[in-house]
C-alpha positions as CSV (number, residue, x, y, z in Angstrom):
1,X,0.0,0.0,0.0
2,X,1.7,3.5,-1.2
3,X,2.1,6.4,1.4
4,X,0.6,9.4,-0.1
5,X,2.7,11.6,-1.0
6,X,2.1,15.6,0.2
7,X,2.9,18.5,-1.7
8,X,3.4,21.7,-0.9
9,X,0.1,24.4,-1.6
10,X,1.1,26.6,-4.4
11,X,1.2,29.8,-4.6
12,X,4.3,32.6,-3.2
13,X,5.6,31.9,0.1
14,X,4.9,34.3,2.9
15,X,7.3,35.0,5.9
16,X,6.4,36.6,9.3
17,X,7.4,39.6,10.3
18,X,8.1,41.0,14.1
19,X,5.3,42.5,15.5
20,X,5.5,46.4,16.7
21,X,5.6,45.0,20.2
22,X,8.1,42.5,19.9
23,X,10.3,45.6,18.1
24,X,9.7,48.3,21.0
25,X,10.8,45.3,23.7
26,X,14.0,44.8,21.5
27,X,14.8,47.9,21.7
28,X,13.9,48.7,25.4
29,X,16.6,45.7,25.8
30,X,19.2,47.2,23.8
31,X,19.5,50.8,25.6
32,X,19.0,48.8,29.1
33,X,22.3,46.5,28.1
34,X,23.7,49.8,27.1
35,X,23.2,51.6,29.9
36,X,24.6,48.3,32.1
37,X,27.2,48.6,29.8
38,X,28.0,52.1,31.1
39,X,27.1,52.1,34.8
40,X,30.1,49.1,34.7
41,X,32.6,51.3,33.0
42,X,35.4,52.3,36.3
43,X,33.6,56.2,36.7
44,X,35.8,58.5,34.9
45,X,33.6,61.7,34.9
46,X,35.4,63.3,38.3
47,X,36.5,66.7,38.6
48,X,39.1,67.8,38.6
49,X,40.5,65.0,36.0
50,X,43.1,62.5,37.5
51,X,45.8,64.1,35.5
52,X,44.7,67.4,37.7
53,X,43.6,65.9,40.9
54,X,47.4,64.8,42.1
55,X,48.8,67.9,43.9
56,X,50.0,69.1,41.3
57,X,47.1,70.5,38.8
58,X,49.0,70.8,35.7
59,X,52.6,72.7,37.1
60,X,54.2,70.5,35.7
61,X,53.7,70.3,32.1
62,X,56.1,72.6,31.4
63,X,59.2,73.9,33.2
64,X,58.5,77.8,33.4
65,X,54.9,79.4,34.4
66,X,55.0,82.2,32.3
67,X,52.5,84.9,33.0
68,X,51.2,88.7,31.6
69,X,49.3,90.7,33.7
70,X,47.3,94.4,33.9
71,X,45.9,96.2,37.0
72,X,46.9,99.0,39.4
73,X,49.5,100.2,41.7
74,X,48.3,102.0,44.6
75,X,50.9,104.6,46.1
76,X,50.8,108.3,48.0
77,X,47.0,107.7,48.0
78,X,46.5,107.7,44.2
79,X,45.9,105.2,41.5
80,X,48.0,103.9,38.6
81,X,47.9,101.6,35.8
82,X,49.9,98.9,35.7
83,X,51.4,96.3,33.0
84,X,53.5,93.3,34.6
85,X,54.6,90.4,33.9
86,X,56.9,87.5,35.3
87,X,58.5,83.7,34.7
88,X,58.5,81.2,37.6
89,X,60.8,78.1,37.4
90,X,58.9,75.2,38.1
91,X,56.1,77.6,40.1
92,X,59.2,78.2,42.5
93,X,61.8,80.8,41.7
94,X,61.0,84.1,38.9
95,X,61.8,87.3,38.1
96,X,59.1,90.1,38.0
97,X,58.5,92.8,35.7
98,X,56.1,96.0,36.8
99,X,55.3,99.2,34.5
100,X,52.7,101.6,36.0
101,X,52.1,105.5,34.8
102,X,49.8,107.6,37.0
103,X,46.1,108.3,36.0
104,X,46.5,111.6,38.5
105,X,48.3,114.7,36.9
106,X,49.2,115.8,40.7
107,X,50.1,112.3,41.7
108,X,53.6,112.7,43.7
109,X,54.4,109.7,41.7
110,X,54.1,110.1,37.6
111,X,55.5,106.6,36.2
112,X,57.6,104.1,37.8
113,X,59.6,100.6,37.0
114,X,60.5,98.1,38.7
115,X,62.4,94.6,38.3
116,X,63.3,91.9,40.7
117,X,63.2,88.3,41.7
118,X,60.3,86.7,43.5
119,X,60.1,83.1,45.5
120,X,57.1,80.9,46.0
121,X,58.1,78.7,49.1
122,X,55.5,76.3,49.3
123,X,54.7,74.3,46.1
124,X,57.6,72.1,46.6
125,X,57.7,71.1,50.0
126,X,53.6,70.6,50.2
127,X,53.8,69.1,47.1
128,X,56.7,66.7,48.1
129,X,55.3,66.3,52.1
130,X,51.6,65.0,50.1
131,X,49.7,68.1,51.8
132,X,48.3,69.0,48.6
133,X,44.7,67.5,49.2
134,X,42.5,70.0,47.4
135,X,40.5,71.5,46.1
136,X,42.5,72.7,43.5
137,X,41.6,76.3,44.0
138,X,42.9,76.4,47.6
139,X,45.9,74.5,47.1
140,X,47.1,76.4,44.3
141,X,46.2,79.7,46.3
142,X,48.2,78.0,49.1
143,X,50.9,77.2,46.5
144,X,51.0,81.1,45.1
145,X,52.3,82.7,48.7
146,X,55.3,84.7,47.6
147,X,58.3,87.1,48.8
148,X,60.4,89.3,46.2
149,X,62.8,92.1,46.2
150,X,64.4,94.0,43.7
151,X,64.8,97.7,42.5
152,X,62.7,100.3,40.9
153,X,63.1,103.2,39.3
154,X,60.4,106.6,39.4
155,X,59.8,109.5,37.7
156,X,58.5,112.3,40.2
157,X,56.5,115.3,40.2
158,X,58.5,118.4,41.1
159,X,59.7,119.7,43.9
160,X,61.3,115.7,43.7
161,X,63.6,114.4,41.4
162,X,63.7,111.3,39.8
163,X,64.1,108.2,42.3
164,X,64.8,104.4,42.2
165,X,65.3,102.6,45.6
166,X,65.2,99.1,46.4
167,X,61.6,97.3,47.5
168,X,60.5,93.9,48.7
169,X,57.0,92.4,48.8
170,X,54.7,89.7,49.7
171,X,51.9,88.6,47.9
172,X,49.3,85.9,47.0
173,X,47.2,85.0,44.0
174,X,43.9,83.0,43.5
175,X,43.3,81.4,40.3
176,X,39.9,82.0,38.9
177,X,39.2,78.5,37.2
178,X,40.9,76.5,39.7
179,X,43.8,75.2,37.7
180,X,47.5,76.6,37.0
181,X,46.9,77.6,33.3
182,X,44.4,80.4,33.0
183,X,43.2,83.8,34.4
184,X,44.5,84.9,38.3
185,X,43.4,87.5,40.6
186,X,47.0,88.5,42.5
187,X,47.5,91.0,45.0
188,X,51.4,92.6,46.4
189,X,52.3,94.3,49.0
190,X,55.4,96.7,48.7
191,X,57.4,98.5,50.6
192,X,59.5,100.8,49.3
193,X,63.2,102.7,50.3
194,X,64.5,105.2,47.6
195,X,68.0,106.2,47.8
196,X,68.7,109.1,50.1
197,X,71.1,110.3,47.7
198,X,68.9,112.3,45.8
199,X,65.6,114.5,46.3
200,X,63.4,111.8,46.8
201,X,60.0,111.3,48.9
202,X,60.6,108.9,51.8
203,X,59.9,105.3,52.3
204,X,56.6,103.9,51.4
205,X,54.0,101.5,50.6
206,X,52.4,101.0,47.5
207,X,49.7,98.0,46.5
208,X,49.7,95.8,42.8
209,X,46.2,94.4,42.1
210,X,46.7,92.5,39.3
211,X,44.2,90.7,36.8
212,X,46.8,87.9,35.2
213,X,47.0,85.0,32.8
214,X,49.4,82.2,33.2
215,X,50.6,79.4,31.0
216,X,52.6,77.0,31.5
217,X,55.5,76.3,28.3
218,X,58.5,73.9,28.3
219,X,61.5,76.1,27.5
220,X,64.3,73.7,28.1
221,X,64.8,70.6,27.0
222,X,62.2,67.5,27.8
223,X,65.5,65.1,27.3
């Protein structure tokens, strides 16, 4: 007795396809495996980075901490305008640079210059002793604590002849974004003696407010 033998119905063949449901669940399970994905990652979104978060907040990527800075010198009780600028090594050891002219025709004072040498302290041995612990704002401010001397060099209003003297100063800066690179508020203290040689006014004090940018560049060699 034969089997009968069954054949296919004719006609083209159809194939199924994934309902909208089935779809909108794939997909819920895709972004959910995507976000597992990410929550599992090691967390890498801290601020600062990790490359700024050490102590050390980017002073050293490059050997000198260049910086250009405009404000006003206080001194006699009048206002000038000042132009500075200065070059740490390593954030430790500079030299200063300070131009100011009076904004007062009667100022005692007309326009003055003044170069020296200027030494952060404390980078180092915080730095080195592991007391930088943050935030990066107060350790730099910390970090910025300085003490300088040098000469200057005045132009005076009459009865007084030109001047220069010798002056030394203290002074602190705070860095607006929280890192080494970028803009600073800074703030000196002077004190002034002129030489006694000449016609000159006496002794005296004189504030630099300074609005500053700093940057930090490799000029020796990296080998």
């Amino acid at each position: 007795m034969s089997r009968a033998v069954e054949t296919p119905p004719s006609g083209p063949t159809r194939f199924r396809t994934p309902t909208r449901g089935r779809s909108a669940a794939a997909c819920l399970s895709a972004l959910g495996l995507s976000a597992l994905g990410l929550l599992s990652r090691p967390a890498a979104a801290h601020w600062p980075p990790p490359s700024e978060s050490d102590g050390v907040y980017g002073r050293l990527r490059g050997d000198t901490d260049a910086s250009l800075k405009l404000g006003g010198l206080i001194s006699h009780s009048r206002l000038s305008a000042s132009l500075g600028a200065s070059a740490h090594y390593y954030s430790l050891l500079g030299i200063t640079g300070d131009y100011s002219d009076s904004l007062d025709g009667d100022a005692l004072q007309l326009r003055s210059f003044s170069v020296g040498t200027e030494l952060r302290p404390l980078f180092l041995p915080r730095w080195l002793l592991g007391k930088e612990h943050g935030p990066a704002w107060l350790d730099l401010t910390l970090d910025s604590a300085c003490v300088g001397f040098g000469a200057y060099f005045s132009r005076a209003a009459a009865p007084f002849e030109h001047s220069r003297g010798v002056w030394m100063s203290i002074g602190v800066g705070i860095p607006v974004l929280g890192r080494a690179s970028g803009p600073w508020l800074e703030v000196r203290q002077l004190r002034r003696w002129p030489d006694h040689e000449v016609n000159s006014p006496e002794a005296h004090n004189a504030l630099l407010l300074y609005l500053s940018w700093h940057e930090l560049v490799q000029l020796g060699s990296t080998q």
